[in-house]
Steps between C-alpha positions, in 0.01 A plus 500: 500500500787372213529566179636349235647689168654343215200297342399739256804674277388849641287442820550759727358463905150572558569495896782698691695274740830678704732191350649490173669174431645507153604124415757452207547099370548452153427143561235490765341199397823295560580637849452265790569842730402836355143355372346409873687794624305737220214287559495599869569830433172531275267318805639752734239799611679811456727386206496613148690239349624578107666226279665673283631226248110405459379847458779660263617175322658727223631773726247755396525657810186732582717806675193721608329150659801335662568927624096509672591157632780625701343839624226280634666321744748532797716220469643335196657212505689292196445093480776329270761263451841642517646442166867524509551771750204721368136500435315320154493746202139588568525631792818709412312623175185583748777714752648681166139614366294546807751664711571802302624792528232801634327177654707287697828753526648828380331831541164477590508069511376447839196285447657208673664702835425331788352150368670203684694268217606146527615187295363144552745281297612149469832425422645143407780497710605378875522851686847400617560576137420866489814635712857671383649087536178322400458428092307834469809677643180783617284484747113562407521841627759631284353307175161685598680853545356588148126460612546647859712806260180516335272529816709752606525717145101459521438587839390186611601349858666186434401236678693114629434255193332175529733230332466130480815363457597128270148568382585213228506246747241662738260293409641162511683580855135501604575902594251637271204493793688706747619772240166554368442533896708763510408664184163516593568655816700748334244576299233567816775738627489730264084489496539586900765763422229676314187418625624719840 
């Protein structure tokens, strides 16, 4: 079964799924990527799927509910855009509160150990751009070295991303249907992974 959070300012899950998909847009409505991605996600048995944007639109962050969220699940995953070279303020707000110290890290912060983290994220340019000659001069993996730092710090295993690359023009190189192929996929993966 799927759930959905983010309708209500302060609606926390009534049912416990293994998969915590946290989804971070700050202009949802106006992605031609992202939205059927999230809306996938939130059709997918075994998914908790959170929009974050819709459910703290004034970054009123709800620390002890976003901290349940994550000891309630196995795998968490985070859904975005990447926003020159990093993740939308949200979501970096959401890492700085919920992740604390005693919780996440630090003496006694264990409560994530052993959950399996990954990033699903589109990014706007060709992936020939994301290399030391390309017009990124990085490749993805070193621009995501702060999040997979941050799996590590928490104790999380850090798992391969999911990236659609030239996700501006994804849609009208007719490559939308296949990504959301492989997203959905992706997705079922992770339901197996934890299902056995």
């Amino acid at each position: 079964m799927a759930t959905a959070v983010g309708k209500e300012p302060h609606n926390i899950m009534t049912e416990i799924n293994q998969v915590l998909l946290l989804m971070a847009h700050p202009a949802l409505d106006r992605s031609e990527i992202n939205r059927p991605m999230f809306h996938q996600a939130v059709n997918t048995s075994g998914v908790t799927s959170v929009d974050l944007y819709r459910q703290y639109p004034r970054f009123n962050i709800d620390v002890n509910a976003e901290q349940q969220r994550l000891l309630q699940h196995q795998v968490i995953l985070f859904q975005f855009p990447f926003y020159w070279y990093s993740v939308p303020a949200l979501l970096k707000e959401w890492m700085d509160l919920v992740l604390e110290y005693g919780f996440a890290y630090g003496q006694d912060g264990t409560a994530l150990k052993g959950k399996r983290f990954a990033v699903a994220l589109t990014a706007g340019g060709r992936e020939d751009s994301y290399h030391a000659d390309g017009l990124n001069r990085c490749s993805l993996t070193e621009l995501l070295r702060p999040l997979e730092q941050m799996a590590q710090l928490t104790g999380m295993i850090w798992q391969p991303p999911f990236v659609i690359y030239g996700a501006r023009t994804a849609a009208e190189d007719g490559r939308l249907t296949p990504h959301l192929d492989q997203w959905q996929q992706w997705l079922a993966h992770w339901v197996k992974e934890n299902q056995q």
